[in-house]
C-alpha positions as CSV (number, residue, x, y, z in Angstrom):
1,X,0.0,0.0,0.0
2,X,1.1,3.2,-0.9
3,X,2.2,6.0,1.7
4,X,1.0,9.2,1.9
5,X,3.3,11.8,2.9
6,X,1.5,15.0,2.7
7,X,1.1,16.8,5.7
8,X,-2.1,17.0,7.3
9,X,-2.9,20.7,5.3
10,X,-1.9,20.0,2.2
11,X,-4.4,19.0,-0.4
12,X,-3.8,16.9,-3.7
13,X,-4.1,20.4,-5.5
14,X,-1.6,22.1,-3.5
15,X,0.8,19.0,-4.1
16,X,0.5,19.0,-7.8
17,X,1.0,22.1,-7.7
18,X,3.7,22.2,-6.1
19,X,5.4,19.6,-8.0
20,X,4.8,21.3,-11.4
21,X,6.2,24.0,-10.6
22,X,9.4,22.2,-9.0
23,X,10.0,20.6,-12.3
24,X,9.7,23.6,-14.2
25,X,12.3,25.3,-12.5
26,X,14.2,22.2,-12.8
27,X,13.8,22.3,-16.7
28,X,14.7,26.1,-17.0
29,X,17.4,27.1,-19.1
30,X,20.3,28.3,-17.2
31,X,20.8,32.0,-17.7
32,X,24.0,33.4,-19.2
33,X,25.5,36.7,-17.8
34,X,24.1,39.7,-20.2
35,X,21.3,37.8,-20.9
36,X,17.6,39.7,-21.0
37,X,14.8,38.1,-19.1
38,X,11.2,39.5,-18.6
39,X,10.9,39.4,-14.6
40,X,8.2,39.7,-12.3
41,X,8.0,42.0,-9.4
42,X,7.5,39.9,-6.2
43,X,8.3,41.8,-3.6
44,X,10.2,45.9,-3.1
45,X,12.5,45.7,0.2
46,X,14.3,48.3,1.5
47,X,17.6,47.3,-0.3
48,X,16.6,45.0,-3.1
49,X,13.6,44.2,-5.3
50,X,13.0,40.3,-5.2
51,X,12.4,38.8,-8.8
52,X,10.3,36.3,-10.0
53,X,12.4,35.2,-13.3
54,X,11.5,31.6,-13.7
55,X,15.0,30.0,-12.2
56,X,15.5,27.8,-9.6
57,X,17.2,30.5,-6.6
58,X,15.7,34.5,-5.8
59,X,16.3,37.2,-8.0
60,X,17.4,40.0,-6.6
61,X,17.3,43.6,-7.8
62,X,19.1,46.9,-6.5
63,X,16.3,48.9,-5.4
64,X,18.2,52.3,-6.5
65,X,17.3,51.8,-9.8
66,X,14.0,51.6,-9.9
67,X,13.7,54.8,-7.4
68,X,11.4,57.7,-9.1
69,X,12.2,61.2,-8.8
70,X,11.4,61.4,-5.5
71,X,13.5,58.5,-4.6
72,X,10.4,56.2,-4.0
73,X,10.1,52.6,-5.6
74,X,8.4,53.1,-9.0
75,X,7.5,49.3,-9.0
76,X,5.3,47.3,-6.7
77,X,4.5,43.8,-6.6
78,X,3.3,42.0,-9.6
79,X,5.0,44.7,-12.0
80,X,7.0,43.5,-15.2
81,X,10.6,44.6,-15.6
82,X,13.0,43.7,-18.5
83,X,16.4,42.9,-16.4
84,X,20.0,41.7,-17.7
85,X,21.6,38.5,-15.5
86,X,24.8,40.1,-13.7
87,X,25.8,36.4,-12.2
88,X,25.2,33.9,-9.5
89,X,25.7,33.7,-5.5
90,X,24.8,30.8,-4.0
91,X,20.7,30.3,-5.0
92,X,21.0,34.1,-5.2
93,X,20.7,36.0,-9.1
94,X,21.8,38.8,-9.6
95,X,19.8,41.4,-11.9
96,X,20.4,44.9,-13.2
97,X,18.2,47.4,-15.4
98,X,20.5,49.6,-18.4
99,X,23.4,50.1,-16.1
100,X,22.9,54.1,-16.0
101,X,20.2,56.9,-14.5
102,X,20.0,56.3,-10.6
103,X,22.0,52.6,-10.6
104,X,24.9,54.5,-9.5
105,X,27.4,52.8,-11.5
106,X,30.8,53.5,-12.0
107,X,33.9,51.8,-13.9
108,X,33.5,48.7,-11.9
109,X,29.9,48.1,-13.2
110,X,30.7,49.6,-16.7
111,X,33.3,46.7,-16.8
112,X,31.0,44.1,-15.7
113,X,28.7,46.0,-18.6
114,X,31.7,45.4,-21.0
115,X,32.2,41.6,-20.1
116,X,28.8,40.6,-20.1
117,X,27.3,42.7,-22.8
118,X,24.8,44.1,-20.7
119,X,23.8,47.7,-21.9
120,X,25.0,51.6,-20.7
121,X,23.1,54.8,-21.0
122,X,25.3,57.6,-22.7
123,X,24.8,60.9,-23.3
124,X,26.2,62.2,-26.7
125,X,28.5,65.3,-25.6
126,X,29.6,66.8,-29.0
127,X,31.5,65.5,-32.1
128,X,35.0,64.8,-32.1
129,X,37.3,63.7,-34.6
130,X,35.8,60.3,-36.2
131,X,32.8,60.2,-33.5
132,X,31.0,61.8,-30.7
133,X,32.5,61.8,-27.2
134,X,30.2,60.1,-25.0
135,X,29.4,60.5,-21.1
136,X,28.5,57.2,-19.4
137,X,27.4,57.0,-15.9
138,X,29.7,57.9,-13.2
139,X,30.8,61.2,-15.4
140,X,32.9,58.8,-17.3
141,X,33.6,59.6,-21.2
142,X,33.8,57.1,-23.9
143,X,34.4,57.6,-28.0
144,X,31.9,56.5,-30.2
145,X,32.6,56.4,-34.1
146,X,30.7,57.4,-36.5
147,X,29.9,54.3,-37.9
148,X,28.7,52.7,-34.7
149,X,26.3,55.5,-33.8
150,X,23.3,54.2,-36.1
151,X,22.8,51.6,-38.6
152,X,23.2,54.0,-41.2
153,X,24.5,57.4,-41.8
154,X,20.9,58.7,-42.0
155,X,20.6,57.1,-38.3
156,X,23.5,59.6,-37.0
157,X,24.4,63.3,-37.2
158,X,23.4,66.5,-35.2
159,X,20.1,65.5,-34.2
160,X,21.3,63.0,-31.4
161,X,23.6,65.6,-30.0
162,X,22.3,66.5,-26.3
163,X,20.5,62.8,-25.8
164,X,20.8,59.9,-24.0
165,X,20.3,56.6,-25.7
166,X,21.6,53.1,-24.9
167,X,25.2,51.8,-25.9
168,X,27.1,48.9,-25.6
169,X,31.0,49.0,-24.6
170,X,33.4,46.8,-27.5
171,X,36.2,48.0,-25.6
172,X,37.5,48.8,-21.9
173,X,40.7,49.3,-21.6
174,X,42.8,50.8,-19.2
175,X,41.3,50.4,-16.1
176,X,38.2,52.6,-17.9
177,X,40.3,55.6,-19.5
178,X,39.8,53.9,-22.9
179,X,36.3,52.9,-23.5
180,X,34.5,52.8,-26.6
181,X,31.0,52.1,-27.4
182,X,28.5,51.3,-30.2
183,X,24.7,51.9,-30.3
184,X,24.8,50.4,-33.9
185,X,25.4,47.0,-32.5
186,X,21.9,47.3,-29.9
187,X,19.8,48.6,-32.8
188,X,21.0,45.5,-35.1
189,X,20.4,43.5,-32.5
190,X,16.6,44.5,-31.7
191,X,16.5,44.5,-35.6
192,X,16.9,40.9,-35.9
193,X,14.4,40.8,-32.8
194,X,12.1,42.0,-35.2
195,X,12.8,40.2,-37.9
196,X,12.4,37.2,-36.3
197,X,9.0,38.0,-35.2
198,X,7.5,39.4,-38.5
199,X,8.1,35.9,-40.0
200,X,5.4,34.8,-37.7
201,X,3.5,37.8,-38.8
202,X,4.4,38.9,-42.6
203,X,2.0,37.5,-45.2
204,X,1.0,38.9,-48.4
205,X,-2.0,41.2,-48.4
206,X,-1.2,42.4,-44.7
207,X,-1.1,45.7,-43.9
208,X,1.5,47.3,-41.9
209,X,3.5,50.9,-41.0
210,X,6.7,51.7,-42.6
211,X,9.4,54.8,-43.0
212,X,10.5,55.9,-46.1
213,X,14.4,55.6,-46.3
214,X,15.2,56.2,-49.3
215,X,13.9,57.4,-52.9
216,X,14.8,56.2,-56.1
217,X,13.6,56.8,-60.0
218,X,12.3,53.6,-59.6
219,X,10.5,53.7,-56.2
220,X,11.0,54.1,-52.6
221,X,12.8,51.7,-49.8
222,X,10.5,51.3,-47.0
223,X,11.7,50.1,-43.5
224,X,8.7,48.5,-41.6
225,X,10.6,47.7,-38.7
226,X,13.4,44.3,-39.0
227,X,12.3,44.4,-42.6
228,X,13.3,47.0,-45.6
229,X,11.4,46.4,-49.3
230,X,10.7,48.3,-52.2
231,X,7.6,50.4,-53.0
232,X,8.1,50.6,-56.9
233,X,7.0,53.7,-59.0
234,X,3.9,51.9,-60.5
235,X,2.6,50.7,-56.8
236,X,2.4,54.4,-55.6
237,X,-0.7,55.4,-57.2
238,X,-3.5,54.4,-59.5
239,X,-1.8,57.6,-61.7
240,X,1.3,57.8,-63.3
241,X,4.1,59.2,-61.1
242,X,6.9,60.8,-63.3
243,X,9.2,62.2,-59.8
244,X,8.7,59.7,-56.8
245,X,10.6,62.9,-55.2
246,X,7.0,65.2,-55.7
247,X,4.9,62.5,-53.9
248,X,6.9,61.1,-51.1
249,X,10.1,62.3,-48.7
250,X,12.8,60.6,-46.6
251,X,11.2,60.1,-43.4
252,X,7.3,59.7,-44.4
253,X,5.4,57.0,-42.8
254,X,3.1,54.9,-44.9
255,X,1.0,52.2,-44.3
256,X,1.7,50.0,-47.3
257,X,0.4,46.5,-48.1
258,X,2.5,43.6,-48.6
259,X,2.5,42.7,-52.2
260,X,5.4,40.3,-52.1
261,X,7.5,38.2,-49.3
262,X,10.5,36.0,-50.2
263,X,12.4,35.5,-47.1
264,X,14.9,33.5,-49.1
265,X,16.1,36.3,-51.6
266,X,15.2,38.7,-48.6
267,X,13.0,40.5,-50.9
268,X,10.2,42.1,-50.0
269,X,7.9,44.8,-51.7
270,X,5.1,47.0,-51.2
271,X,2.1,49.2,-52.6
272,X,0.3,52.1,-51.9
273,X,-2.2,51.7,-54.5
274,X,-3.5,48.7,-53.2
275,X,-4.9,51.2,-50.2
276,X,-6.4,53.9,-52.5
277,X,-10.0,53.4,-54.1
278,X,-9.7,52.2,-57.4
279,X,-10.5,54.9,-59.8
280,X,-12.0,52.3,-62.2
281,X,-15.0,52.0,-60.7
282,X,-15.9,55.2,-61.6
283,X,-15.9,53.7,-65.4
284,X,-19.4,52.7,-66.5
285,X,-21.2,55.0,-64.4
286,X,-19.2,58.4,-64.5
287,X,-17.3,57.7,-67.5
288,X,-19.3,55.8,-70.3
289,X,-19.5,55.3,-73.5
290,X,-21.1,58.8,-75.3
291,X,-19.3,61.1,-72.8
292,X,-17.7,64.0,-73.6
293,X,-15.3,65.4,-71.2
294,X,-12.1,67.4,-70.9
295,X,-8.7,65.6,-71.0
296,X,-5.1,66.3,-70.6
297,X,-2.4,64.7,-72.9
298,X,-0.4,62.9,-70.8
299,X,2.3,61.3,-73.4
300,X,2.9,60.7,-76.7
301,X,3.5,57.8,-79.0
302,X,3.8,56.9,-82.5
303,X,-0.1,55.4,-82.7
304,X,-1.6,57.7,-80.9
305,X,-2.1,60.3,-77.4
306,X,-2.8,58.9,-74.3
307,X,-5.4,61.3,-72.6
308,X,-5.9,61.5,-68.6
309,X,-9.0,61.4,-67.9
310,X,-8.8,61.4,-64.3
311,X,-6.3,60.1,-61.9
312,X,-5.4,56.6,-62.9
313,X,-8.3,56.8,-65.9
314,X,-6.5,57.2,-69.2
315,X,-7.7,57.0,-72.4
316,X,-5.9,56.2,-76.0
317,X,-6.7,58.9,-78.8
318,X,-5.3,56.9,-82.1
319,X,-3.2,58.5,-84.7
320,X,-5.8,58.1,-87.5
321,X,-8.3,60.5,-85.5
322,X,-5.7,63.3,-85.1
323,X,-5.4,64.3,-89.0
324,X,-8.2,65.9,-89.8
325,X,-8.1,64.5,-93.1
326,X,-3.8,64.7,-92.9
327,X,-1.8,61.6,-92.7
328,X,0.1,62.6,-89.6
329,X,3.8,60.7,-88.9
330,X,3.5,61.7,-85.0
331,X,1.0,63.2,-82.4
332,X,3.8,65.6,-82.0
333,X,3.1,67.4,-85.6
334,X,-0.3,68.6,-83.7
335,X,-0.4,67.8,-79.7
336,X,1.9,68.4,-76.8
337,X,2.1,66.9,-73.9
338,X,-0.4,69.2,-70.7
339,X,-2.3,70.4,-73.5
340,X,-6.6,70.5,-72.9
341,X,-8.6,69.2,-75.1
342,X,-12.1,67.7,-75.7
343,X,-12.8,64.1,-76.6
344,X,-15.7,61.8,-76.2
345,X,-15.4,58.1,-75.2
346,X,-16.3,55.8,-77.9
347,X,-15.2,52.1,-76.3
348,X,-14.9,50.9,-73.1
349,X,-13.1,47.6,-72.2
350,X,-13.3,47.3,-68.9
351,X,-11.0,43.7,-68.4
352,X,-8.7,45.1,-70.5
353,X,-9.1,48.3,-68.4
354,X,-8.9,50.4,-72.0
355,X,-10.7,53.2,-73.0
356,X,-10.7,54.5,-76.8
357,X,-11.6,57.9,-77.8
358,X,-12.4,60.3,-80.4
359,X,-12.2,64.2,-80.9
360,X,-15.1,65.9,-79.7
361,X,-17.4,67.3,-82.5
362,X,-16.4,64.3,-85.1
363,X,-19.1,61.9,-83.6
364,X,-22.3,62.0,-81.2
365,X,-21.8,63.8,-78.3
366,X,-23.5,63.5,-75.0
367,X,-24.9,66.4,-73.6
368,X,-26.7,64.9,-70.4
369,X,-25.7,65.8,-67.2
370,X,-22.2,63.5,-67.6
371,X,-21.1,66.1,-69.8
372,X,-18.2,68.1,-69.1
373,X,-18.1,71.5,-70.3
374,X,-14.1,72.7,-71.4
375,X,-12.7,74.8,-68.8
376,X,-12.2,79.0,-68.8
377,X,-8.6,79.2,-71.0
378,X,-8.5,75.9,-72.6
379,X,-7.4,75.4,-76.4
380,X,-10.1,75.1,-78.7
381,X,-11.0,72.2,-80.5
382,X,-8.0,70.0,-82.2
383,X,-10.1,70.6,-85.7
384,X,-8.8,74.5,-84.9
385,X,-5.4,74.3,-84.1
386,X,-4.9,71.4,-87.3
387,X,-6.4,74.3,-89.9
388,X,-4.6,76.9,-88.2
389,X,-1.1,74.1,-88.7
390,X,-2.0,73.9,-92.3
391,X,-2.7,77.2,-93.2
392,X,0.7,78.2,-92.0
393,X,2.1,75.2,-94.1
394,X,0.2,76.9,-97.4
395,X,1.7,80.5,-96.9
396,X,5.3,78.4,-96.6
């Protein structure tokens, strides 16, 4: 028969619970100095703040750095804190917050910070030749390169002067006269962070927020957080973009859908369109077959003018129409590109997304309330400007 050894208060519950969580203490990972747990907040002493951090042994906390302003504890029992592992002392761990602020540190604890990669607050003094000088807690100064103060050259400069951001120290030398620093090497590592998650996350079709770093004729590089794609030209707008420059800047934030996701090439790309209302559903109802409406020539090629209609609605005018009874060898001989003028909408293709037109006047027109009138200014009729062209050819 079997023995029961519980005590006379303990229930089955309170024994298998006590057992599970026995064995997952026994099954936790051991912690590496530098290493960044989430902890809970079990209880604030006078001296140190006691950690839950799921390890077998206490975690302890130095109470001066989680003082507030008025040198009370800013964290009470139950509260989450991010800590770094400093080492072990019998079944005792030791914890710290960013070594810096009110955690009184000096070079002793910015080389324990050194060894175990566990990050420093710095101030950024001024620039210096090949960096910034940097002041790390304690009043003590460290060099920072330029390359190591963001992950790119855009990510450094002037604006950071005055502030106080985390670093960590690649070299201690000299009993902490020589230290130098890099915050390049914490942003690349919360990058990857990132990354990491939005492979979880990332799908086609999803729709997230991302900077603008950079513009190009072919687009702009948008950086959504552990992840930098391309927005091409044509996935801007419904309308053709000539200058990316005169529709988005360095800096913008977007929200962009995700049009494609290969984690193998580590391409990834975006659109804007995808976002805006489509501009062809205006076609059949607005724009139909019979309307006559003002349009702006928005390029030329050898079969024809391509007339905008409206944004992202553009319509072909062939070749043969342009003549007037002239065989023509290029729109260019009568049209320019921005010039008005008035055409009707003879076919609609609406799969094909096409739309063919004629010159006003030549065919039936539609005066119903669809109509669009030529606006105050606008050149006259294309039946004008081609006599006007051939009279002047005559008097040659």
């Amino acid at each position: 028969m079997a023995i029961d050894d519980r005590t006379p208060d303990q229930s089955p519950d309170d024994e298998n619970f006590a057992a599970l969580l026995e064995r997952s203490l026994l099954d936790a990972v051991p912690l590496k100095p530098g290493e960044k747990v989430e902890a809970t907040v079990l209880q604030v002493g006078g001296e140190w703040v006691f950690l839950d951090v799921g390890q077998k042994g206490e975690g302890v906390l130095d109470v001066k750095e989680v003082l507030d302003a008025e040198g009370q504890p800013a964290v009470t029992a139950g509260s989450r804190l991010t800590v770094y592992f400093l080492g072990r002392s019998a079944d005792e761990l030791r914890f710290t917050t960013r070594i810096g602020g009110r955690s009184g540190a000096g070079t002793a604890h910015l080389e324990e910070a050194a060894r175990n990669g566990i990050p420093v607050e710095g101030r950024i003094e001024k620039e210096v030749k090949g960096g910034y000088e940097v002041r790390l807690p304690g009043g003590v100064r460290a060099f920072c390169p330029f390359s190591q103060l963001g992950r790119s050259r855009q990510e450094a400069g002037e604006s950071l002067l005055g502030q106080s951001v985390p670093f960590r120290i690649t070299q201690f030398g000299e009993q902490g006269r020589n230290i130098v620093v890099s915050r390049r090497e914490l942003l690349e590592a919360e990058r990857r962070q990132q990354r990491e998650a939005l492979r979880e996350t990332l799908k086609e079709g999803a729709v997230v927020r991302g900077t603008v770093t950079a513009l190009r004729d072919f687009g702009a590089f948008v950086d959504i957080g552990g992840v930098e794609g391309l927005l091409p030209v044509s996935e801007i707008a419904w309308g053709r973009v000539d200058k990316v420059e005169e529709v988005l800047q360095v800096g913008q934030v977007l929200e962009v859908a995700v049009k494609s996701c290969d984690w193998e090439k580590e391409r990834f790309s975006f659109s804007l369109r995808d976002l805006l209302a489509d501009p062809w559903q205006k076609v059949g109802t607005l724009y139909r077959e019979g309307t006559t409406l003002t349009g702006t020539v928005a390029r030329l090629a050898q079969f024809g003018a391509f007339v905008t209609l409206d944004e992202g609605i553009d319509g072909l005018l062939p070749i043969g129409k342009l003549g007037g009874g002239k065989r023509l060898r290029h729109p260019q001989e009568v049209l320019q590109v921005g010039q008005q003028l008035l055409v009707t909408i003879e076919g609609i293709d609406k799969n094909q997304r096409r739309i063919a037109l004629g010159l006003a006047g030549e065919g039936p027109r539609d005066e119903g309330p669809t109509s669009y009138a030529a606006p105050s200014g606008a050149m006259g009729t294309l039946g004008d400007l081609l006599k006007k062209k051939l009279d002047q050819g005559k008097k040659r």
